[in-house]
C-alpha positions as CSV (number, residue, x, y, z in Angstrom):
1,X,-12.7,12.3,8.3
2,X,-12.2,10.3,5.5
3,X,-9.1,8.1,3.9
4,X,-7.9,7.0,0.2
5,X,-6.6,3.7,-1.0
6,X,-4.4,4.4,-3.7
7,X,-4.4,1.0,-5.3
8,X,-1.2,0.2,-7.6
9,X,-1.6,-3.6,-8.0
10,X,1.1,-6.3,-6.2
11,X,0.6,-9.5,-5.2
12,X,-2.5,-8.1,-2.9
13,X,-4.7,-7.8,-6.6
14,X,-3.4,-10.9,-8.2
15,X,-5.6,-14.2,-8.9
16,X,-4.7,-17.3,-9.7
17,X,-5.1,-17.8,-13.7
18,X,-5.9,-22.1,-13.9
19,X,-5.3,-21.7,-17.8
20,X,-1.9,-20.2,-18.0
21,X,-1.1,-21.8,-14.4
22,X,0.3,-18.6,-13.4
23,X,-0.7,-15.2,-11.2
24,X,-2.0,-12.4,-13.4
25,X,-4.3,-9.0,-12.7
26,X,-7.8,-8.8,-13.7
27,X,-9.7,-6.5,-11.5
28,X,-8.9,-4.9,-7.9
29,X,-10.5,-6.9,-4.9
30,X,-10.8,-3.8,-3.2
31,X,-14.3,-2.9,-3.6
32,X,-15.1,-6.3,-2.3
33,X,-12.9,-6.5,0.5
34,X,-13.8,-2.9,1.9
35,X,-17.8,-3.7,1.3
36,X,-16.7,-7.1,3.9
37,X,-14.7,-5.6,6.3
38,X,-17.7,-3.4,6.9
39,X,-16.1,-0.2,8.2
40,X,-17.2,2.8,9.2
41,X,-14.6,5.1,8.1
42,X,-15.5,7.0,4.4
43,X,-13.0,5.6,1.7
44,X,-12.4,6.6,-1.8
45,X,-10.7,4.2,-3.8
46,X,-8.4,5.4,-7.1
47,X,-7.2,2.5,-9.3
48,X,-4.1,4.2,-9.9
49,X,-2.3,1.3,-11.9
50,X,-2.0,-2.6,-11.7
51,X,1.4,-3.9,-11.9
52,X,3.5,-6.2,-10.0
53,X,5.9,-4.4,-7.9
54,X,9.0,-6.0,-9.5
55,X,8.3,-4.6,-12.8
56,X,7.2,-0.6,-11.6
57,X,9.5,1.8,-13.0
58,X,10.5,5.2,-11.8
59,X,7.6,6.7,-14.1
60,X,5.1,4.4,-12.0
61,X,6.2,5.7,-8.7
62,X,5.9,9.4,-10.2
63,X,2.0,8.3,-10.9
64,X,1.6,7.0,-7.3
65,X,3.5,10.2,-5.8
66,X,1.4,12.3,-8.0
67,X,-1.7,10.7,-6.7
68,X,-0.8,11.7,-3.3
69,X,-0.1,15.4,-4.0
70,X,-3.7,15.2,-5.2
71,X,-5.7,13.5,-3.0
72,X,-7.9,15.4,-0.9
73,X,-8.1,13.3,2.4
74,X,-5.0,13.4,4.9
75,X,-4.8,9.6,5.4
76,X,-3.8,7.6,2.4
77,X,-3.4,4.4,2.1
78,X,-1.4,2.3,-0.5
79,X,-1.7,-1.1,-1.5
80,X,1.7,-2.3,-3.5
81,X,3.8,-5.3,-4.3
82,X,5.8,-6.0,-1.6
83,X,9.3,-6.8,-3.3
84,X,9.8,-2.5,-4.2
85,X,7.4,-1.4,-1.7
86,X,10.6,0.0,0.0
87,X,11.7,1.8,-2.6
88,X,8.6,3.8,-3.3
89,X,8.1,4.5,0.6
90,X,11.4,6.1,-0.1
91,X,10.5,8.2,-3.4
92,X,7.2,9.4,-1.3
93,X,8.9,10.0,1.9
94,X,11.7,11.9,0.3
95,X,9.6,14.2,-1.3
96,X,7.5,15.0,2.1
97,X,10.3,15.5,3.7
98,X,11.0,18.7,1.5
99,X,7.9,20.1,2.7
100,X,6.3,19.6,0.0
101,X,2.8,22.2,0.7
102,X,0.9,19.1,-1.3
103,X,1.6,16.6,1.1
104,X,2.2,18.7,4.1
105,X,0.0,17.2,6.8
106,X,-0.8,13.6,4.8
107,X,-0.4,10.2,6.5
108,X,0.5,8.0,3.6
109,X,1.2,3.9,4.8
110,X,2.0,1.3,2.4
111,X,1.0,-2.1,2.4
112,X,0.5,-5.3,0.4
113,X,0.1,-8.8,0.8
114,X,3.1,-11.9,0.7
115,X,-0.2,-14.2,-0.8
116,X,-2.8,-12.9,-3.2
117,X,-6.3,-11.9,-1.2
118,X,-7.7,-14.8,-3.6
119,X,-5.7,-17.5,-2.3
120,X,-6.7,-18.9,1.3
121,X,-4.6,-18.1,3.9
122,X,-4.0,-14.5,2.3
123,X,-2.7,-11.6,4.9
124,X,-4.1,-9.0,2.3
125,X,-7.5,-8.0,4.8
126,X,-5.0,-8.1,7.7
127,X,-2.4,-5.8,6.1
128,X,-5.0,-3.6,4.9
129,X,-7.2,-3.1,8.2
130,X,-3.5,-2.8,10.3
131,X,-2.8,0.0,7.3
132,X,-5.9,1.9,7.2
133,X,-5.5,1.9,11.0
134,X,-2.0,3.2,11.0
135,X,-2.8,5.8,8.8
136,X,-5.3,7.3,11.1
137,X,-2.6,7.0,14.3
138,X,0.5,8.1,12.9
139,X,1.9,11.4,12.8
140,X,2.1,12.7,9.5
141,X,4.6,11.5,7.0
142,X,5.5,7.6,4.9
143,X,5.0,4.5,6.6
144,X,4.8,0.6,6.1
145,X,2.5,-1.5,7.5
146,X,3.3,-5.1,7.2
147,X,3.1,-8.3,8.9
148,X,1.1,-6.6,12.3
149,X,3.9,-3.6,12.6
150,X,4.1,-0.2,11.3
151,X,7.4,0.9,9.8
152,X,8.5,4.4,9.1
153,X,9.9,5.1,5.4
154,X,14.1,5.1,6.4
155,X,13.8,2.3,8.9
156,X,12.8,-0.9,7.3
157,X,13.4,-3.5,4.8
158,X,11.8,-6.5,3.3
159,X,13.5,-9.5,4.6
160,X,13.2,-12.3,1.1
161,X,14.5,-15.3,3.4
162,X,11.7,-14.6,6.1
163,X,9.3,-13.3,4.1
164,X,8.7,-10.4,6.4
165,X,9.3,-6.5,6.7
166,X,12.1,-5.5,9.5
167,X,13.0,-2.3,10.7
168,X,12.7,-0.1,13.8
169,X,9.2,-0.5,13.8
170,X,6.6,2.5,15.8
C-alpha cells in the first residue's frame, strides 16, 4: 500500500525571505521532512503547483482535482494553504460524490500548516503525519486534517479569529 502527497504550496512550503522581509516559495520541504519523519509507508510525491492558497484560482483547483483522478494510489494526501483549503475540499469532494469511476475508492485528506515548516514552532510535521494517517483510516471520500482532528469535506470551516479548523470532526 502506498500514498501520494499532492503538494500545491500554502503556508506549509513557505520560508522566510530576510531580503525582501517577507514569506515567499522556493522549493517544497517535503522531501526533507518525509526523509525525517522516517516512515515506513511508500510515498510518491507530485509537485503539482506552489501558490499561496489565497491567490489559487478555479483553474488551480482543476490541476489539483486532475491530479487526483490520476494518481494511482488510493490514499492521497494534500498539502494546501489553509485560508481556501475549504473551498477545494469542496471542488474535490463534489466531484467524488458523482461517482466519479477515477476517484471511486480514493481517500484524499487535506492539510497545511498556520506557520511555515521553516519557522520554529511550525505544526507543518504534525499536520502532515495526523493527514497521512487519516488518509489510511478513513473511509473513502475528502477530508481535512487540521489542528489534531480530521474533518469531512461539508462539515468544517477555518475559524480566522482562532486560527483553527471547526466542524463536526470524525
Amino acid at each position: 500500500m502506498s500514498l501520494r502527497i499532492i503538494i500545491t504550496g500554502g503556508t506549509f512550503d513557505k520560508r522566510y525571505d530576510a531580503i525582501r522581509g517577507q514569506l515567499t516559495f522556493k522549493d517544497t520541504h517535503l522531501p526533507d521532512i518525509i526523509e525525517q519523519v522516517r516512515t515506513c509507508l511508500p510515498i510518491a510525491l507530485e509537485l503539482n503547483q506552489m501558490v499561496d492558497s489565497l491567490d489559487m484560482q478555479d483553474v488551480n483547483r482543476q490541476s489539483i482535482l486532475g491530479a487526483c483522478r490520476n494518481a494511482g494510489e488510493e490514499q492521497i494526501v494534500i498539502t494546501h494553504g489553509t485560508d481556501t483549503m475549504a473551498e477545494t475540499a469542496t471542488v474535490l469532494g463534489q466531484a467524488f460524490c458523482t461517482g466519479e469511476p477515477a476517484l471511486a475508492g480514493k481517500r484524499i485528506v487535506l492539510t497545511g500548516a498556520m506557520v511555515p515548516y521553516s519557522v520554529s514552532g511550525s505544526d507543518a510535521m504534525f499536520n502532515l503525519g495526523s493527514a497521512i494517517m487519516a488518509a489510511q483510516l478513513v473511509e473513502a471520500g475528502v477530508y481535512i486534517a487540521m489542528n489534531g482532528r480530521c474533518f469531512p469535506w461539508r462539515s468544517v470551516r477555518k475559524n480566522r479569529v482562532l486560527g483553527v479548523f471547526e466542524g463536526e470532526a470524525l
